[in-house]
N, C-alpha and C positions, 0 to 999 in steps of 0.2 A: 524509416524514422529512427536515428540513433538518440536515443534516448539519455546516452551515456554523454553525450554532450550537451542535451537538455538538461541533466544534473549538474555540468558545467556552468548552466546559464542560469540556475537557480539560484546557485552560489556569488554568483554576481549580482543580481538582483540583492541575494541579501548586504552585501556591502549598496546597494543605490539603497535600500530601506536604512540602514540604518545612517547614512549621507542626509537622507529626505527628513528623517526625524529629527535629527539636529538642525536642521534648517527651520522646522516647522516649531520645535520647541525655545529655538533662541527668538525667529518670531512672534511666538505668544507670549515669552516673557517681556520683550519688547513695548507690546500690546498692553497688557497688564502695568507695566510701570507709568507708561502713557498715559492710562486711565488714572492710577494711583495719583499722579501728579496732581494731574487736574481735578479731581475730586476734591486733595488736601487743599487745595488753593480757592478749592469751591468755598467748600467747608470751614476754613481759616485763615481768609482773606490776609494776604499782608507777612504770614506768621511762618518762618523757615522750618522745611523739613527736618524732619529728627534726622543725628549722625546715621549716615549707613539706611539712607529709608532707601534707596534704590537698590542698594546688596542683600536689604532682607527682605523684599517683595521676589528678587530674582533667585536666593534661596528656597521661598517658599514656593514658588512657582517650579520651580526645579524637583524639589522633594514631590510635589503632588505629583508632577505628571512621572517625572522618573522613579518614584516609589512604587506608583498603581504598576506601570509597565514591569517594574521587577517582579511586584506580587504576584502581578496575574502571569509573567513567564513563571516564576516558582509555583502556582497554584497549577498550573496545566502541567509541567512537568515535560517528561521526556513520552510518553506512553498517550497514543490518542484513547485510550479508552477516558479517562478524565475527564475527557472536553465531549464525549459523547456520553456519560454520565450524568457531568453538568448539563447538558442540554435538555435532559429529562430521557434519556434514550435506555432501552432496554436490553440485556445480554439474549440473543436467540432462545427461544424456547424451540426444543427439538422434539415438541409434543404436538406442535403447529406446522400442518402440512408445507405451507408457503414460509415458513423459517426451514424447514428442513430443506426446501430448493434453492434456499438463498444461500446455501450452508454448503449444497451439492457442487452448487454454480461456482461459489467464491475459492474452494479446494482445486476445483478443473482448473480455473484460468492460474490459481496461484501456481499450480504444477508448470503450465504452459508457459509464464512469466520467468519461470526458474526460481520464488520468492516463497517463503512461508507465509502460510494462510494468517491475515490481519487476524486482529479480534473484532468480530461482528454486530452491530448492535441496530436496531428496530426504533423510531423517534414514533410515535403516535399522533400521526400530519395527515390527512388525508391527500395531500396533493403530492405530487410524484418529485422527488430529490432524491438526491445521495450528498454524502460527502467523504472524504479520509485526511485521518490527520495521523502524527505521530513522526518522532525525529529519525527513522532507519523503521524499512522493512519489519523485520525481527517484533518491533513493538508495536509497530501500527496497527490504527481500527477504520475500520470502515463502519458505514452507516448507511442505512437506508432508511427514507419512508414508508408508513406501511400502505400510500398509496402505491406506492410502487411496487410491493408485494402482489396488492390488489391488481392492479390495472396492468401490469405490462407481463407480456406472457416469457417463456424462457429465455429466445432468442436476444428479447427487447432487454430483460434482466440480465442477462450473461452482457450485454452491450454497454450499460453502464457499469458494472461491476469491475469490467476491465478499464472504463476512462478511469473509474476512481484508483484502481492497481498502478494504473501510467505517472497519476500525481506520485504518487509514493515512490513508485520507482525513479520519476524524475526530479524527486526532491524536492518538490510542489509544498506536501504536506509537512514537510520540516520549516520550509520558509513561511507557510500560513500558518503556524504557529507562532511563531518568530513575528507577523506583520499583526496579528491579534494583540499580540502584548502590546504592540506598538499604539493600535489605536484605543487599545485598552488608556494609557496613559491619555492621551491626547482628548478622551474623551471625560476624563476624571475632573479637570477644571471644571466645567459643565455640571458634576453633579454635585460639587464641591459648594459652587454657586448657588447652586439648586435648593444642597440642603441648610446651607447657611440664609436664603431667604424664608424657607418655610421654619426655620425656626425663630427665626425673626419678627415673623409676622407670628407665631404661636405665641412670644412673649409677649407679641406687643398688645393679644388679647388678656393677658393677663395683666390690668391695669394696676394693681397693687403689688407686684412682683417689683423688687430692687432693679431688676436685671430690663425691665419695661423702659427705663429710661436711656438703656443702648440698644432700643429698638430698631430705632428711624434708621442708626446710622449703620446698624449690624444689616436692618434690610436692604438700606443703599449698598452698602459693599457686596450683600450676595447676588443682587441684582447687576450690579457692575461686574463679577466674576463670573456669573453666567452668561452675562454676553458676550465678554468675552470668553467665555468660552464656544462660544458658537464659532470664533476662528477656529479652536483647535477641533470641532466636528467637522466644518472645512476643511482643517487640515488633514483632519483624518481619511474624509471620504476620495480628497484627491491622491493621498500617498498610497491607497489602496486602488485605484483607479492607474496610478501612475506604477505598479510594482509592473506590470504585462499582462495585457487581456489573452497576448501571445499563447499563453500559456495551455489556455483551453484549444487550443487550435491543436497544437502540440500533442495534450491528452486524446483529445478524439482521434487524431490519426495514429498515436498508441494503441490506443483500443482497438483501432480495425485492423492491429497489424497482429494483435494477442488475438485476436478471434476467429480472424480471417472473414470476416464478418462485415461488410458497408451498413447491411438495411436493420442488423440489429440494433445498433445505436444508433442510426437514423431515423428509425420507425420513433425508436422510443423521444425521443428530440421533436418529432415531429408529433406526437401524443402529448409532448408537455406544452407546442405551441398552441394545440387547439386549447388544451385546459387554459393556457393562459390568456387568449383571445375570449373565452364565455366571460360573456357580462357580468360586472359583480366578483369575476375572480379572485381581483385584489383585494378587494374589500371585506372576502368571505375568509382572505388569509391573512393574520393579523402577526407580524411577527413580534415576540418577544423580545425586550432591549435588548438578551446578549444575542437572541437569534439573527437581528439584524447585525451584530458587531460580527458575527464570523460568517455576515455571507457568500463572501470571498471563496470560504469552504466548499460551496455548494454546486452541485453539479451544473445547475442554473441558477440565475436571480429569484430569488422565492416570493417576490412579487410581480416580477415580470415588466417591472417598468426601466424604461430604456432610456437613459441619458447619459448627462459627460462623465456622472460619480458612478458608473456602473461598474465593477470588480469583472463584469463577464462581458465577450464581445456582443455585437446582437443572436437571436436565436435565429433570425432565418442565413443571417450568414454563415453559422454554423452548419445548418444543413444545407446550404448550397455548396460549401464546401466538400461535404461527403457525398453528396451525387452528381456532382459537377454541374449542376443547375438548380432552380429555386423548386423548390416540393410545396404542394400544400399541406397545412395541417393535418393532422390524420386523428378523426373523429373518435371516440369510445364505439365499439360495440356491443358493449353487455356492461353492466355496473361494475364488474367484479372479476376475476379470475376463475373460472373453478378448477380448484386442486383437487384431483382426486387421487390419493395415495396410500394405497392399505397398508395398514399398519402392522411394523413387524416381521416377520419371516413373509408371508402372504407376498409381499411388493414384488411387484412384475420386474425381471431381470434390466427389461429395456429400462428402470427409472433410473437407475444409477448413470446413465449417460453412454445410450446406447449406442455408440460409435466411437470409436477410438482411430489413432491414427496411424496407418497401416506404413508409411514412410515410404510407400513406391510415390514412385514419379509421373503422373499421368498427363495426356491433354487436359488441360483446362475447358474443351467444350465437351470433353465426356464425364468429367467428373461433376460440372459444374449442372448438367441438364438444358432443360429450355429457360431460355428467360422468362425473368417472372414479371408480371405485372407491377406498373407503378401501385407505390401502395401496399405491395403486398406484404409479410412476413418473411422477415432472413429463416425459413422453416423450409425443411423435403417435405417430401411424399410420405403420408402417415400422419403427418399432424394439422390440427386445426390450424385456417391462416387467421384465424382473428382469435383474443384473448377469450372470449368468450365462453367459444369451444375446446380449450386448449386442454389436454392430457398428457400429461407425463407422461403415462408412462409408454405414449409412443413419441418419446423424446430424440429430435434430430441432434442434439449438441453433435460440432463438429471439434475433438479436442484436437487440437493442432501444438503437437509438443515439441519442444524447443530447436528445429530442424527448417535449415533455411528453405525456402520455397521463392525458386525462381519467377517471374513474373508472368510466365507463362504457366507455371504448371502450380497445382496444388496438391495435397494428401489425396488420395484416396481413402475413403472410410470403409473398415473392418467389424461389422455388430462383434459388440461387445459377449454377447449372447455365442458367439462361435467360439470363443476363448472359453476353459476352462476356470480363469481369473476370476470368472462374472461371479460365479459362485462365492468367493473369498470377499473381495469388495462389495458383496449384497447383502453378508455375514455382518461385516464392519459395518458397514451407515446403518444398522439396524440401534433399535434404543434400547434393546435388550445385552446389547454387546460388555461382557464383564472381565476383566482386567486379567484373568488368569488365561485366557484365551486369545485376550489382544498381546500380553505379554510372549504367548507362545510363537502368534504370527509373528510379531517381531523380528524374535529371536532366531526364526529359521531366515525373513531374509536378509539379516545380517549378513548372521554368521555362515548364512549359503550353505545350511545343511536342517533338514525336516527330521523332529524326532530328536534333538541334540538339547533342547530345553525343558524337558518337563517328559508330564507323559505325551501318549500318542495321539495326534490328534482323532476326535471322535465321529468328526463328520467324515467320512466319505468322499463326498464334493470339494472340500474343504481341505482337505488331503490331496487330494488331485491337482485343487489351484495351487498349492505351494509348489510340489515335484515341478508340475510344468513349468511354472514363473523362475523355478533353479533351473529346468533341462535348457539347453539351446535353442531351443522350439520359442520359449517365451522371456527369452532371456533379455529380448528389447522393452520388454513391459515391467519387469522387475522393479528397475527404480521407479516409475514414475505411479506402480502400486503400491510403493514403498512411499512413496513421497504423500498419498492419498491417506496412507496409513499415518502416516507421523502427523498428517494435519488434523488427521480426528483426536489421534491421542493426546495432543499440543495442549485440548481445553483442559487436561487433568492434572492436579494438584503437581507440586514439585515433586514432593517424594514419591509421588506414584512414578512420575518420568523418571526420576535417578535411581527407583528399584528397577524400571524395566529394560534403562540401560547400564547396571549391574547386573544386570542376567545375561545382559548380551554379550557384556565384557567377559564375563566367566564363562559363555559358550566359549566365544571365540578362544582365551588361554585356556582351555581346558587339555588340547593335546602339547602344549608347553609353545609351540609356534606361533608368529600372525602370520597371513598373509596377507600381499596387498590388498586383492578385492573383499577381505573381512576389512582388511583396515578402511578402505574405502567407503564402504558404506555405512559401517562402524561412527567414523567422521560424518560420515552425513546425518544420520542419528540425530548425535549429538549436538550439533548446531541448531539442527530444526527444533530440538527439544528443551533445549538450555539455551536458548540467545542470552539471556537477559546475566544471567549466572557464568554464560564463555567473559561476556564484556564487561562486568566487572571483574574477570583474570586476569584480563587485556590490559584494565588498568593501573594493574599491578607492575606490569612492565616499564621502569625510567622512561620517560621520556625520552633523554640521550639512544637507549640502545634501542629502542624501537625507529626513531625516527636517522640512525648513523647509517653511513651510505655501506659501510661495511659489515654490519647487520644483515642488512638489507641483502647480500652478495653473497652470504653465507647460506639464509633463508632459502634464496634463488638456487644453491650447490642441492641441499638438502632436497629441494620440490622436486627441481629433474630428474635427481635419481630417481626417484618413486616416479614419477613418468615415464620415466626410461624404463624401468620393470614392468610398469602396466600396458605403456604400448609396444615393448618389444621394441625400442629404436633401437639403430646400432650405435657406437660410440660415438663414430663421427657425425652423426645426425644430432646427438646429446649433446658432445663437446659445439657444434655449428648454430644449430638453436639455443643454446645456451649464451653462450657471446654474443652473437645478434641481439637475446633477450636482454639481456645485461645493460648494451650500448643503446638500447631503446628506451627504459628505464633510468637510464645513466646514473648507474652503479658499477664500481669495480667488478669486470670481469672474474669471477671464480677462477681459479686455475685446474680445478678438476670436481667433478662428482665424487661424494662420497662411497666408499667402498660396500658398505653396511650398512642399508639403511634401519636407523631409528627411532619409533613410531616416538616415542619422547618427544625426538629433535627435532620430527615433521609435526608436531603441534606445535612445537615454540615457530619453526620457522611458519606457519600458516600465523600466529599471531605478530611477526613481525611485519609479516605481507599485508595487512589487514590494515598497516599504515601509509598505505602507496595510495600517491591523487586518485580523486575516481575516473579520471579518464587512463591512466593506467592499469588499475586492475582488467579491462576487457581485453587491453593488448596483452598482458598478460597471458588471460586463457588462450586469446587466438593462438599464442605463438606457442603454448603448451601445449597445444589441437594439431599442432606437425608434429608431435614426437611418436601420435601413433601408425603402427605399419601398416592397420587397415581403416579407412576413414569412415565414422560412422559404427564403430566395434562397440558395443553395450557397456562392454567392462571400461575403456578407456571413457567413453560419456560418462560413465558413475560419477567416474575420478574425475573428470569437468567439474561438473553438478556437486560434489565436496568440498572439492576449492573454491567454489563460486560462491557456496552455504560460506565457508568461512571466513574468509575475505569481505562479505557482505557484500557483494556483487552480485547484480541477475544472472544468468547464463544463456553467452550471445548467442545466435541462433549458427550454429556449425557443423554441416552437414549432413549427411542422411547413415540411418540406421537400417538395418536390413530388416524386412515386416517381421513382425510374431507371423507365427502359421497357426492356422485354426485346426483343431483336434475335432 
């Protein structure tokens, strides 16, 4: 599934939403004047319209519905945490066993995605959703229910957690933002109506009130405005009906491609069918007016009833889809989850996600085992198959990091527990974890030197995981405990991020030099830690020179060199991949790489790149992923995974890394 042309087709959809809303709003003004007409004619038999009664009903009808729609896109903003706030949703509490797995889970897959980990939040629903909203990765939130916490066990959790990652990646959750404001308007006549009858009728109980004798006619009008408003709920329910049920189809087979995973998100899909077949379902779930206006959002219909105005395809053809035939329902076995997670230093090594991905190449019928029963749980050997019984902390997560996998073969998994690393990332997801100590991990794997920030570290274990994760031994694991690291730090205040990368910056200049792989991972930093603070720099940039094609070619001179020193190409692989890149892009060919590179000039050019279509930036990387001499080299994926943070692009799945080795 390329996903990167899924965000192509988002972006089209958005031009059909806002085609469909002009259509649907010149028809209800249409509607309304219709009405007006005839009412005045009811009303005053014989006697001509005031000048201009048709341009100021279609004024007013214009302002309502095109008002609310601007308000509520300006009320929501850029950032889904908003609309997950509005919803009544709450920020993870990391004092809550089943928040701190949702928190484990959401970090894994964002690593494995190539994307910064959303902002998190918890609704108080007992029945099993998700959703994600937000305009770019960087600021997005995802959402869960806390049925969902409750009832579905890790594999099932890790399975939706990445549909909702694929909306975002695919641009899903920018455009259902974008189609909320929409029906936001559409549905404003309606209340408009609504509340201009109930006050109508409130005055007209007040029979001594002045205002009682424009009772009749204030409540005839509000009543003629909310039926017709009942078009623009019409309209509404079909423009979300009509944006692509495509969409979900889309997300699911994302998901299974981020997880590697079929019966994860199958199991759970097929958990939400039975809840939705018990009797009484829908009736015991009542949605809130704005909870119905974004259920478009939602992983499923949150009533579950199925017709022509449904935003989602149906649910059994969704899971027929994932197992290539129709599944039944899959029953609750236990009320609840039970998390058991000791808190603190105490927590068993395997909770942190006890398997990682070793990058060898295996059959697929030795790594995969026996087949499992229909029904079963996307889980190994070691864990409970039903939620039930489920424990952590013999956790099979399978992370499968951003390394193509042919169709016959998969990872091989490596216990995490064999790695020295375990130590380090058991330190971090701890609640006890305090800023002079995150500051110091940091700062060593930067700046790719232990001991160079502060004082010495005092753990032992923790000493150990750094040296290894810098020797060559674990040198494939670096970034993506680096990327684990930046997404727990991500929740802390600005200045705490911009002192801990002013530490790093002053590691790094401290012997007067950069080098690429400090700058490298330096940049990656910084992206993950400041999106919000890079993009407002970005927009500091004219538009003219960001978007000129010779901009653009200059950017392109500047990047290859820094490729060209981190993968060791030779010239004429640099000067050949280069022009090729250029002519693909179609941008003027550079006439040479820069002699010197400087870290200045490769941030401006990363922000000039950051304006290329989005089906450009992946060509991009591809064609960056030849410049290195060994395919698969640690240090050259950094430099990927940097450019991909900054450009605001995922990072496409390219090649294999050589395994970490267990100590």
């Amino acid at each position: 599934m390329d996903f990167f042309a899924h965000q192509d087709r988002a972006r089209a959809l958005s031009v059909r939403l806002v085609l469909l809303f002009a259509v649907a709003v010149l028809g209800i003004v249409a509607a309304v004047n219709l009405a007006a007409l005839a009412g005045w004619h009811l009303l005053f038999a014989g006697a001509r319209t005031p000048p201009y009664f048709v341009a100021t009903n279609a004024f007013v009808v214009l302002l309502i519905v095109g008002g609310s729609a601007w308000l509520e896109r300006h009320r929501l903003g850029d950032s889904g945490a908003v609309l997950a706030t509005r919803l009544g949703a709450r920020p993870l509490d990391d004092a809550n066993p089943m928040h701190r797995r949702l928190r484990d889970v959401a970090e894994e897959v964002a690593v494995s995605a190539g994307v910064p980990v959303p902002g998190l939040f918890v609704l108080d629903d007992p029945t099993i959703n998700a959703m994600a909203a937000g305009e770019r990765p960087a600021i997005a939130a995802v959402m869960l229910t806390r049925g969902a916490l409750e009832r579905l066990d890790r594999a099932q959790l890790q399975g939706v957690v990445a549909h909702e990652f694929a909306h975002i990646l695919g641009g899903d959750a920018a455009l259902n933002v974008r189609l909320t404001s929409a029906l936001y308007g559409l549905y404003s006549l309606r209340l408009a109506g609504r509340h201009l009858l109930e006050s109508a009728l409130d005055r007209g109980r007040q029979g001594n009130s002045p205002l009682s004798l424009l009772a009749p006619a204030a409540a005839f009008a509000g009543a003629m405005v909310s039926a017709i408003g009942m078009l623009g709920v019409l309209a509404a329910q079909l423009l979300r009906a009509g944006i692509g049920r495509q969409r979900e189809f889309l997300a699911d087979a994302v998901a299974v491609q981020l997880t590697r995973d079929r019966d994860g998100l199958g199991s759970a899909l097929r958990r939400i069918a039975a809840e939705q077949a018990t009797p009484g379902a829908a009736a015991e779930h009542r949605a809130a007016d704005y909870e119905a206006l974004v259920s478009h959002f939602m992983l499923v219909q949150p009533t579950g009833a199925g017709d022509w105005f449904d935003s989602h395809p149906p649910l059994a053809e969704r899971i027929r889809r994932l197992y290539g035939r129709p599944m039944p329902p899959l029953r609750d076995r236990a009320a609840a989850v039970e998390v058991t997670i000791p808190a603190g230093p105490a927590r068993a090594s395997e909770s942190i996600g006890a398997r990682l991905v070793s990058h060898l190449r295996v059959p697929a019928r030795v790594a995969a085992g026996p087949a499992a029963p229909d029904g079963a749980m996307g889980q190994g050997a070691g864990a409970a198959a039903g939620p039930g019984g489920e424990d952590l902390r013999t956790d099979v997560l399978r992370w499968a990091e951003t390394m193509a996998i042919a169709a016959d073969d998969r990872p091989a998994a490596v216990p995490l527990s064999a790695t020295p690393a375990s130590a380090l990332i058991e330190r971090m997801r701890t609640s006890a974890l305090n800023r002079e100590d995150a500051g110091r991990w940091l700062c060593a794997l930067v700046a790719g030197r232990t001991g160079q920030c502060g004082d010495v570290e005092s753990d032992p274990r923790v000493a150990a995981a750094l040296r290894w994760l810098l020797s060559p031994a674990g040198a494939s694991l670096r970034v993506p405990v680096l990327e684990l690291m930046l997404a727990r730090f991500r929740r802390w205040s600005s200045a705490h991020r911009r002192e801990m990368l002013d530490r790093c910056r002053r590691a790094i200049e401290q012997d007067g030099r950069v080098e690429s792989a400090e700058w490298v991972h330096y940049t990656l930093a910084r992206h993950r830690l400041l999106p919000q603070t890079i993009g407002h720099a970005r927009g500091a940039v004219t538009h003219r020179a960001a978007r000129g094609r010779a901009a653009h070619s200059r950017a392109l001179a500047a990047l290859f060199a820094m490729a060209a020193a981190v993968g060791e190409a030779s010239a004429r692989t640099t000067r050949d991949t280069l022009a090729e890149t250029a002519a693909l892009l179609d941008v003027p060919a550079p006439a040479a790489t820069p002699d010197q590179i400087d870290t200045v000039e490769l941030a401006h050019a990363l922000d000039m790149l950051v304006t290329l279509p989005p089906l450009d930036k992946p060509m991009l990387l591809r064609m960056l992923a030849r410049m290195a001499r060994t395919p698969g080299d640690p240090d050259f994926d950094a430099f990927l995974r940097a450019v991909a943070a900054a450009i605001d692009c995922p990072v496409p799945r390219l090649g294999l890394a050589a395994p970490p080795q267990a100590c």
